[in-house]
C-alpha positions in Angstrom: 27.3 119.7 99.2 24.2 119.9 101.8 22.7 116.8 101.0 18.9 118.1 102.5 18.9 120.8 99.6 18.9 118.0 96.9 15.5 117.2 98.0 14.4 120.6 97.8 16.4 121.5 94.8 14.2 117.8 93.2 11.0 119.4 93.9 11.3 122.9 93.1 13.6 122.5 90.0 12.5 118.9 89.3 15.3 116.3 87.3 16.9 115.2 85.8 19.4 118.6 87.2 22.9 119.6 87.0 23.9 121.2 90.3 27.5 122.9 90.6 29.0 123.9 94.3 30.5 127.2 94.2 32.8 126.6 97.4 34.4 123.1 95.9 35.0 125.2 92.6 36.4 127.7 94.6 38.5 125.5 96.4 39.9 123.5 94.0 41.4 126.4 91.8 42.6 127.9 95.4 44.4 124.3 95.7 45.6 124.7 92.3 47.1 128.5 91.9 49.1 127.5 94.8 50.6 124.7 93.4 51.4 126.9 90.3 52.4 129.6 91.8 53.0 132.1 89.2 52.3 130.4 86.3 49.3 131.5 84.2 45.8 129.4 84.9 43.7 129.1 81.7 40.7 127.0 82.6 39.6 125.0 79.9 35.8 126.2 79.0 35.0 122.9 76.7 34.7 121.1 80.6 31.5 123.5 81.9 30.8 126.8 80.0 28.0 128.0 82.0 28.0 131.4 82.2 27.9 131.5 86.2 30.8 129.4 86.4 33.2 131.3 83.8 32.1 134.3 85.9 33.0 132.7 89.3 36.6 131.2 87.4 37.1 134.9 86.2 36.4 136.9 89.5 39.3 134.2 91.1 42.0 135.2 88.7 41.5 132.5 85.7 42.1 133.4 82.3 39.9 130.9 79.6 40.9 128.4 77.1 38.7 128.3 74.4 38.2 126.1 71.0 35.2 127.9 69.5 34.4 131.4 68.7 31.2 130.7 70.7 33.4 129.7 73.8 35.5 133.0 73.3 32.3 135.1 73.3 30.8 133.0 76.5 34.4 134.0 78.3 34.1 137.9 77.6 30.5 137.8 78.2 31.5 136.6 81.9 34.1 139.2 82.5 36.9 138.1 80.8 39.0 140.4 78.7 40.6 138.9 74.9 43.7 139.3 76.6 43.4 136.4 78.9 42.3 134.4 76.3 43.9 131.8 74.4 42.9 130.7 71.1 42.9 127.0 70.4 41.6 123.8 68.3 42.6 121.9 65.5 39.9 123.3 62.5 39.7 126.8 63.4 37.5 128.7 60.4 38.4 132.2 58.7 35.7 133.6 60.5 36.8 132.6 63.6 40.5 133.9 63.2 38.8 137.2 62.1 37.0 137.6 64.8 39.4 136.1 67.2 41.9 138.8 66.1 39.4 141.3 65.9 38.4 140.8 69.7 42.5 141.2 70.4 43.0 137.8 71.4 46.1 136.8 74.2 47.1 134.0 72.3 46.7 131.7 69.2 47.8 127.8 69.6 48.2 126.9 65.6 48.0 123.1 64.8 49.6 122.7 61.1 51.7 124.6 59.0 48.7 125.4 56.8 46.5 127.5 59.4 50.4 128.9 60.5 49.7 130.2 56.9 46.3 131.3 56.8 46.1 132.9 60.5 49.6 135.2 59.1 47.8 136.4 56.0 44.9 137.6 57.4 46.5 139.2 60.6 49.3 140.9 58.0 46.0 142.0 56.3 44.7 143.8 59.3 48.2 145.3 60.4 48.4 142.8 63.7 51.0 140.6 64.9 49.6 138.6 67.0 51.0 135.9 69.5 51.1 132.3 68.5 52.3 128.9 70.2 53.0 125.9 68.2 51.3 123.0 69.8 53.3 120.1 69.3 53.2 116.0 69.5 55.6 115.0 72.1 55.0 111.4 71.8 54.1 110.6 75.1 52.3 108.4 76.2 49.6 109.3 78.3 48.5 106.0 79.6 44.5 106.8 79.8 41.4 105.9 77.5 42.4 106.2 73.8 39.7 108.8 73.1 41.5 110.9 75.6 44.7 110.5 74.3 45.6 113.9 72.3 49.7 114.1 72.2 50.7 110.7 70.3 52.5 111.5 67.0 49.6 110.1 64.8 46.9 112.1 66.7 44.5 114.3 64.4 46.3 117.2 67.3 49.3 119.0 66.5 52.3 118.9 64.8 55.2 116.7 64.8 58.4 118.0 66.7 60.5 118.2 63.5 58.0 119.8 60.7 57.4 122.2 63.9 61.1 123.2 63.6 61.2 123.6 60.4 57.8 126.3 60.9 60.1 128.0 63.7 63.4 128.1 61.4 61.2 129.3 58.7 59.4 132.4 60.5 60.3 134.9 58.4 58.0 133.4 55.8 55.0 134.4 58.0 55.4 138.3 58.8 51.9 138.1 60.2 52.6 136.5 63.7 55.0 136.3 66.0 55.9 132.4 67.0 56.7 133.0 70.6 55.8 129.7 72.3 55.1 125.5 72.3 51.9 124.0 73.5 51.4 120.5 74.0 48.2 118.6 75.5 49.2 114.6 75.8 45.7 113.6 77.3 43.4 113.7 80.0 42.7 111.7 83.1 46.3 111.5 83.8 47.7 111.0 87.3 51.7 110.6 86.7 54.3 113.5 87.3 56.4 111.8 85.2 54.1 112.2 82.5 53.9 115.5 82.9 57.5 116.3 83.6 58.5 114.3 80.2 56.5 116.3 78.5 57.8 119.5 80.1 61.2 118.0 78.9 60.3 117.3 75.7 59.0 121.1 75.2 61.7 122.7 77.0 64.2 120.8 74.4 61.8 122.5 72.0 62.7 126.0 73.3 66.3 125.0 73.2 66.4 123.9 69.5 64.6 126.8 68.4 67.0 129.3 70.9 70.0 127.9 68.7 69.1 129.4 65.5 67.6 132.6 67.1 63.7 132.1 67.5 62.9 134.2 71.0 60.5 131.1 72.2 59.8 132.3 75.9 56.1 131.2 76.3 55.7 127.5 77.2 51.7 125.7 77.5 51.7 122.1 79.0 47.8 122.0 78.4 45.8 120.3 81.3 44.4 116.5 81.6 45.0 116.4 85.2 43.2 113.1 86.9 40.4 112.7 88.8 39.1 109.7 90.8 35.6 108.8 89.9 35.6 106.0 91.7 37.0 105.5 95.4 39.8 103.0 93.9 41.2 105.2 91.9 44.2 106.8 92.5 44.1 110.7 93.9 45.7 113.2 92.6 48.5 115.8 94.2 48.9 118.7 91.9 51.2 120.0 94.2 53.4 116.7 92.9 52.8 117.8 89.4 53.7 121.1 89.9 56.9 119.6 91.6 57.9 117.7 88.4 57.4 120.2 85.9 58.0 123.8 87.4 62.1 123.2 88.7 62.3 122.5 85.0 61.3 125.6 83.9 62.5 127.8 86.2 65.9 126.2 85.0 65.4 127.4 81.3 63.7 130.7 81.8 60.5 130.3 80.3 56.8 131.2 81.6 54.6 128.1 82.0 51.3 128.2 81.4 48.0 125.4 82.1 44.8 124.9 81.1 42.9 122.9 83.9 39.0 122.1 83.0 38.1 118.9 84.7 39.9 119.1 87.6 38.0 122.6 88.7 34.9 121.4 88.2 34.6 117.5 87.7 34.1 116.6 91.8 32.0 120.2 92.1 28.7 118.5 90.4 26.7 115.8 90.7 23.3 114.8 88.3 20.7 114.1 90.4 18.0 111.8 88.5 14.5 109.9 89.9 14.4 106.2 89.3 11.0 105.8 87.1 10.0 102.4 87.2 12.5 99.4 88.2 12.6 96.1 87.1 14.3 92.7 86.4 15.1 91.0 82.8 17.0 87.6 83.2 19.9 88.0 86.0 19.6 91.8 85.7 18.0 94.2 87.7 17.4 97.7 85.7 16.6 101.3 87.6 14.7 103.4 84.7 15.7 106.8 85.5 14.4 110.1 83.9 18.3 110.8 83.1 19.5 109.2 80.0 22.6 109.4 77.4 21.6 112.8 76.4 22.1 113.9 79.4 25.2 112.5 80.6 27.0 110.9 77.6 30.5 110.1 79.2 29.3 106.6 80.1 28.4 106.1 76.5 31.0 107.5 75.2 33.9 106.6 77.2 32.6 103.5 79.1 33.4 106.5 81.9 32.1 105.0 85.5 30.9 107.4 87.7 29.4 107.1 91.3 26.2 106.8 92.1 24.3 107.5 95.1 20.5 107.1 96.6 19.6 109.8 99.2 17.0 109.1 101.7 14.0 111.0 102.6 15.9 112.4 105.5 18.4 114.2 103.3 21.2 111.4 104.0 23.4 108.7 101.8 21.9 105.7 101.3 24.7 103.1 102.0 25.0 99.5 101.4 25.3 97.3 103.8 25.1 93.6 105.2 21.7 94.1 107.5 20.1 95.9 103.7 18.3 94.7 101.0 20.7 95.2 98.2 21.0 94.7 93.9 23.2 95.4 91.4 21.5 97.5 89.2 21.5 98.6 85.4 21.0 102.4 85.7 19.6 102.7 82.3 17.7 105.7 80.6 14.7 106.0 78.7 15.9 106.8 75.3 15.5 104.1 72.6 19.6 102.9 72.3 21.0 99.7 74.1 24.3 102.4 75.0 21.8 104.8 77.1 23.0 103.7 80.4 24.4 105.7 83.1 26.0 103.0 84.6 26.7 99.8 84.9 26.4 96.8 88.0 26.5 99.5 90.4 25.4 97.9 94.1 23.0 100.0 95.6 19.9 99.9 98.4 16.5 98.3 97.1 15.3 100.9 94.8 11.7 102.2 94.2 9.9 104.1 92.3 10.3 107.7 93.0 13.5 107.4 94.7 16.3 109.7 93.9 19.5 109.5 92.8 22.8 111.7 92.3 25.4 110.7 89.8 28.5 111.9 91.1 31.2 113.8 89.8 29.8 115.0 87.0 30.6 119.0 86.4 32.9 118.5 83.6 31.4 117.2 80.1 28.1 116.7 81.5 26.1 119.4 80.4 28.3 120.7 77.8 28.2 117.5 75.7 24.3 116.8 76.9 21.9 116.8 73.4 18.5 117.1 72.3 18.2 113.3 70.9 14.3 111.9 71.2 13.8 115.7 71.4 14.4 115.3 75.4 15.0 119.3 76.7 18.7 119.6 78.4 18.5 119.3 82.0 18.5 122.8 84.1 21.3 123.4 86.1 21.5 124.9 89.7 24.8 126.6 91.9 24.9 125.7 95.4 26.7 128.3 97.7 26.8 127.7 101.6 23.0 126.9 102.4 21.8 128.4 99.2 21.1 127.5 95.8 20.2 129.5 92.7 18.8 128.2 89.1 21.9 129.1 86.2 20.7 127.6 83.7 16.7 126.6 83.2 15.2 123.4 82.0 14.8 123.9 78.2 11.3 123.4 76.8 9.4 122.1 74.2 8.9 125.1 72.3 12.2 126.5 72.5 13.6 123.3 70.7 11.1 124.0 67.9 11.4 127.3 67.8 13.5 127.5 65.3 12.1 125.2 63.0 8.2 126.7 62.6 
């Protein structure tokens, strides 16, 4: 990313501001559909569902993983067609399963024997038979932050391997689908193949139960969750490793293997860029004020999540610490009224002023999407940098559009 157009982007767009590079998004699934060569690419749309970047994902061959009826309808509205669309989420409504099987959805991942049941009845009513995976609880351990952690076999997620037999063996019962796959989804921020190929394992022995007493499971979803490093200690990951310990296992049994990447594509792609209000120190504690807060970036919050942060000088460049500087550790706080509204925490950076500005790094996945109106604060507007150019996707919200609704 051209660090001289942040400037420019600050004054013309002002901040707090989202901004996504197109070429790093581009990259990265490039990276990626190499990797999995020939396995289907379902980018998850809970990590960024702006419009321009579905449309981007879409014109490079992705299909969509959605959880929402809203996400479904962002998806087709940027080019996708129901057919590359799979269906998933733990509390799907009626309404949403009508409309889902309406559109002619690709796929249904059902999370308990009771939507199994619903989702059958109403398709039967309409005459359809559509195409359903049972996402399953492979008890594995994903070894990451336990709000991350979706495949353990008490997780609100899923279904337990043996009641999800017993749904297989008892297919018949439920004329109004066709069971044709597994799905699992252990976590995210995970960075071990192992991981990954243990839970390929556990679903292929899935397959291989279910072949014995002749269910026809072909269709086999091993979710997403892979890692990325927010900080430069963190481990880096190779999907081309991953790849390595799940695919040989597949091939093997015969099945077509399907992911649903959202952070990876899109995490390292975006940075928040944010101007430091007013600094000061309380006690041992030196605090930045920024005009970015928890409503705007909530994985800090939320997750204790630590992400990067950067000051960029006047001349377009990096700020970096060193020994000949004047340096703090600062509290980059925001200025809603909550002790958690903090962006993050002892982070060593140059003296900072008023005015300066800074970019919070790695931060185009579940930025924007989980970003609120709290201290009626309007979302931040989001830009797409391409080459040397930039274009607004998304802009700043206003007063009146958050009242709008309520005169």
């Amino acid at each position: 990313m051209t660090k001289t157009l942040l400037h420019e982007i600050a004054a013309q767009v002002g901040t707090p501001c989202y901004i996504y590079d197109q070429d790093k998004i581009t990259a990265n699934y490039q990276r990626l559909a190499a990797a999995f060569a020939g396995c289907g690419i379902y980018y998850a749309v809970k990590a960024n569902s702006n419009l321009s970047v579905l449309k981007l994902l879409c014109e490079l061959g992705a299909g969509f993983d959605v959880v929402s009826i809203g996400e479904m309808r962002r998806a087709m509205l940027a080019g996708a067609s129901a057919e590359r669309i799979v269906f998933a989420g733990v509390g799907k409504r009626d309404d949403e399963l009508n409309e889902a099987l309406d559109a002619g959805i690709g796929w249904l991942n059902v999370e308990s024997a009771q939507e199994l049941r619903v989702l059958s009845d109403i398709a039967q009513a309409k005459g359809l038979h559509p195409n359903v995976a049972l996402r399953i609880n492979p008890a594995v351990d994903p070894h990451t932050h336990q709000y991350l952690a979706t495949g353990k076999g008490s997780s609100k997620f899923g279904i337990n391997v043996e009641p999800a037999l017993d749904l297989v063996a008892q297919r018949a019962n439920y004329p109004g689908v066709n069971i044709a796959g597994v799905h699992a989804h252990i976590g995210s921020l995970l960075f071990e193949p192992a991981t990954y190929a243990q839970t390929m394992q556990v679903l292929l022995d899935f397959v291989a139960e279910c072949r014995s007493f002749g269910a026809d499971l072909s269709h086999v979803d091993v979710g997403g969750g892979f890692g990325v490093a927010y900080q430069p200690d963190e481990p880096q990951l190779a999907v081309e490793d991953i790849a390595n310990a799940m695919l040989p296992l597949a091939c093997a049994d015969g099945v077509n293997v399907q992911i649903e990447p959202g952070r990876y594509l899109v995490a390292e792609a975006g940075q928040l860029l944010t101007r430091v209000l007013y600094t000061k120190t309380n006690g041992d504690k030196h605090y930045a004020v920024v005009d970015a807060a928890m409503n705007d970036l909530i994985r800090p919050s939320l997750y204790g999540a630590a992400h990067q942060v950067h000051k960029l000088m006047v001349d377009g460049q990096w700020a970096m610490v060193n020994e000949l500087s004047t340096q703090h550790s600062y509290e980059v706080v925001g200025p809603i009224c909550e002790s958690g509204d903090f962006l993050a925490h002892a982070v060593v950076l140059p003296d900072l002023q008023r005015g300066d500005l800074l970019a919070i790094q790695h931060a185009g996945a579940y930025g924007f999407v989980m970003s609120s109106n709290y201290n009626t604060r309007p979302r931040a507007a989001e830009v797409m940098l391409h080459g040397q150019g930039w274009r607004i996707i998304r802009p700043r919200e206003t007063f009146e559009s958050l009242v709008a609704g309520e005169l």
